[in-house]
Steps between C-alpha positions, in 0.01 A plus 500: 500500500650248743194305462500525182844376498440236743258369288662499178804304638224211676351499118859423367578262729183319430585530140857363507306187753280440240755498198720253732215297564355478166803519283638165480261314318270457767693435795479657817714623797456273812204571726656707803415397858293799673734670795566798683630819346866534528605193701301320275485117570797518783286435815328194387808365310716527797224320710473200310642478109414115425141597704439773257662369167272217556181688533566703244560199274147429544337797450724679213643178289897358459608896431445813705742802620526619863568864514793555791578877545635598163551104403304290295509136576353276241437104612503224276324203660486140330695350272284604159640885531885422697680439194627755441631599859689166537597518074533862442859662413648678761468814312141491463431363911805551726573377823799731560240817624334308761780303668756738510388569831703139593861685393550607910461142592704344178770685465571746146608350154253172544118449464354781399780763535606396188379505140292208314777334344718485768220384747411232268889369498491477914183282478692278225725461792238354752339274248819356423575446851176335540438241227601164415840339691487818729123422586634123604816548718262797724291225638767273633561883747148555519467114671804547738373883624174316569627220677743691748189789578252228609746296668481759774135481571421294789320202528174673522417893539268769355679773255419759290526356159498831346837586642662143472377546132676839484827347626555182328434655148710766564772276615455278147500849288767597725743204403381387158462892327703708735799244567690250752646814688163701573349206598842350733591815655263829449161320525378668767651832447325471165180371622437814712579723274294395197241494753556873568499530115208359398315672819620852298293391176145673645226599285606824551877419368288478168452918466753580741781275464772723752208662729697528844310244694651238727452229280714662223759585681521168666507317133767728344679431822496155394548554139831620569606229711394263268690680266821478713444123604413401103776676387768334731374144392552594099822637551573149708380274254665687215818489659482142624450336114233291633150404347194450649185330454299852510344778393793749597747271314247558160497901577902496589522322115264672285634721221263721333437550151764732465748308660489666855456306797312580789625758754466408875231760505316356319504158609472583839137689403409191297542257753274748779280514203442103489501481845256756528257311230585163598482471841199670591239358241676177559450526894155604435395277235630239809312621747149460306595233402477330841217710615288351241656128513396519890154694482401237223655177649355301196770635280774464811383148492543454128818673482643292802355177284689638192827492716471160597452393148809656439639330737449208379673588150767681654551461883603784647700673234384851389641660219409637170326226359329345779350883559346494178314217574298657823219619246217551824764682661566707226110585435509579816747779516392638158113504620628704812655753264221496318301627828776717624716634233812676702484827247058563473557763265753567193586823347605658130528867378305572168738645246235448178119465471413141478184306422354166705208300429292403803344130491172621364664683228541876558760685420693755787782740377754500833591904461934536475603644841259295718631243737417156414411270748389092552435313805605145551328466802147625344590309133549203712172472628296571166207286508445435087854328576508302828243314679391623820809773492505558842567128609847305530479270311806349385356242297421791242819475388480116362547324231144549311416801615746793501303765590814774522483447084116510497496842271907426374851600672394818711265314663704442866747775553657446811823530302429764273485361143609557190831672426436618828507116692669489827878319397505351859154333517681134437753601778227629702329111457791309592602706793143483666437117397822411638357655895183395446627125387681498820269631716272236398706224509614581859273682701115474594329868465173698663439833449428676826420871434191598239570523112706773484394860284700666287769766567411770300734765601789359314655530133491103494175349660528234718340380821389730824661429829606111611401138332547330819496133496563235718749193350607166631778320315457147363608303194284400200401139499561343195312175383657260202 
């Protein structure tokens, strides 16, 4: 009788398979990758996700599901079936299930602690903080930070540029997002302990957000003190009357819909929050940047040529406008992201059944309860869309040949796309052209360790170990 039983239920299963698989009009589920029982996929995921995403892309197509212990993971790879994860309504493919894991490092009542609507009001807040006038009177900060952190390198000296990176962007979020009295008075009190934060964001934080390891206890230590220290500096400017040039002066205003305004709570969370995704895919996105400008010195060469031209225009004024004209710079940095996306892979949670179309034309239902997932760093590198993927090559980027719109608007996602595009990505720009339009204009640059890997054990990729590099200072000549 039990295998009788045992049977019967495989033969109903098999039936109900078949029914799903043949019961939308020809469409079928996405091919599943072949794993262990029970842990499924884990051990090979874990040991390289981009490695294996990418293979699997080959051999299965743009859509297949990764079965994770009693998770599904379904990836959508290219821009032909991504629609719908960057376009979808947030209660068909939610981000709130996945990244509620980030609530220890945020703070409650901001991100994804709170509900759609409300989420979608404190992102209203950063745009507005980051568009337009606002946009223009950061740079003018972004110039001074720059010049004062350089001025103390010597005349000559090797560094790690990774770290220098680190610092200087950090000290331009600090003062243009974060405000004049972080950045006078608490810089380095905050500097070590949003390093202690981000170090608490482990892939493990992602199922087991409050597990009792070091590294948790050591960011909620410095949650709450950058609680304390936030707090204190709202209550000061509130009382003082003053406004500032900011980000915190934009939270400390905004009203809600309903007429509320913000609480220090939750201005205090929002401003970790944009430190949190500012800083470090800024730093990053830095530190590429000049890893591939010095491995490739053709492009270091062009990009110092571009800053002479400038020159010329301009002398040696740098501000809004004169950044917009550094085009090889700026093909630069965006073909380094396009390599080395800080965030390689991006989640959803499935609340509907949902149909793509792969490039050759087939149909794939994506089941309701399945997590959804793309992967910048593997859509990046699809070969019907760029040439030679796996080169820099800045020049991509040019007028005339535009390969990140080759196959339309989700064909380069180093900033998401979509409803879903990253609201800081012009910020990011200016903030890393402004360094990198200094550094070239003042200093002569060889990189001294190997190409650097990646750093895989981290929430935010970025680059393994030190980017040392030796500098000697000297001034750009200009010709009339």
């Amino acid at each position: 009788m039990l295998i009788a039983g045992a049977a019967l239920l495989l033969a109903t299963i098999a039936f109900i398979k078949l029914l799903l698989w043949s019961g939308s009009k020809g469409k079928g589920l996405p091919p599943i990758i072949p794993a262990l029982p029970v842990v499924g996929g884990l051990v090979r995921f874990m040991r390289g996700p981009i490695s294996m995403i990418s293979e699997e892309y080959v051999r299965l197509g743009s859509v297949f599901t990764l079965c994770i212990l009693n998770r599904r993971i379904t990836f959508l790879i290219g821009p032909e079936v991504s629609e719908h994860f960057f376009n979808g309504h947030e209660s068909e493919l939610s981000q709130q299930e996945v990244y509620r894991f980030t609530v220890a490092a945020f703070g409650p009542g901001v991100a994804f602690d709170v509900k759609y609507s409300v989420r979608l009001e404190q992102i209203r807040i950063f745009a507005e903080a980051l568009r337009g006038n606002k946009l223009r009177s950061y740079v003018g900060q972004m110039v001074s930070e720059a010049e004062e952190y350089f001025s103390k390198w010597g005349e000559s000296g090797t560094v790690d540029l990774k770290y220098e990176l680190e610092q200087i962007i950090l000290l331009i979020t600090s003062r243009c997002l974060l405000g004049r009295e972080v950045r006078e008075n608490l810089f380095n009190d905050v500097a070590a302990l949003f390093h202690d934060l981000c170090n608490g964001m482990q892939p493990v934080s992602v199922i087991f957000p409050y597990l009792p390891i070091p590294a948790h206890r050591r960011r909620d230590r410095a949650r709450a003190r950058l609680g304390e220290m936030f707090s204190a500096i709202i209550k000061s400017r509130k009382a003082s009357g003053q406004s500032e040039e900011d980000m915190l002066q934009c939270l400390i205003d905004y009203k809600y819909k309903d007429g509320r305004p913000t609480t220090d709570g939750e201005i205090t969370g929002l401003l970790i929050t944009v430190l949190f995704g500012g800083q470090q895919t800024s730093s990053i996105t830095s530190t590429w940047t000049g890893a591939y400008l010095l491995e490739f010195k053709q492009y270091f060469a062009a990009a110092v040529e571009e800053q002479k031209e400038v020159m010329k225009r301009h002398g040696n004024k740098i501000d809004y406008d004169t950044l917009a004209e550094m085009d090889v710079l700026h093909r630069c940095i965006k073909e380094a992201l396009r390599l080395q996306p800080p965030l390689p892979i991006l989640f959803r949670h499935s609340h509907s059944d949902f149909t793509v179309t792969t490039k050759e034309g087939k149909e794939i239902v994506i089941p309701k309860g399945h997590l959804v997932a793309t992967s910048p760093s593997v859509a990046n590198r699809l070969p019907h869309i760029y040439k030679n993927p796996d080169l820099y090559d800045p020049d991509r980027f040019a007028a005339g040949s535009n390969e990140d719109n080759a196959a339309g608007v989700l064909s380069y996602l180093s900033f998401g796309g979509g409803k879903h595009w990253c609201i800081g990505a012009l910020f990011a720009y200016l903030e890393i052209k402004t360094v990198w339009a200094h550094l070239l204009r003042n200093f002569e640059l060889e990189l001294v360790s190997p190409f650097p890997e990646n750093e895989w054990n981290s929430m935010v990729v970025g680059v393994k170990g030190e980017l040392l590099v030796k500098y000697k200072r000297r001034k750009l000549v200009v010709s009339n």
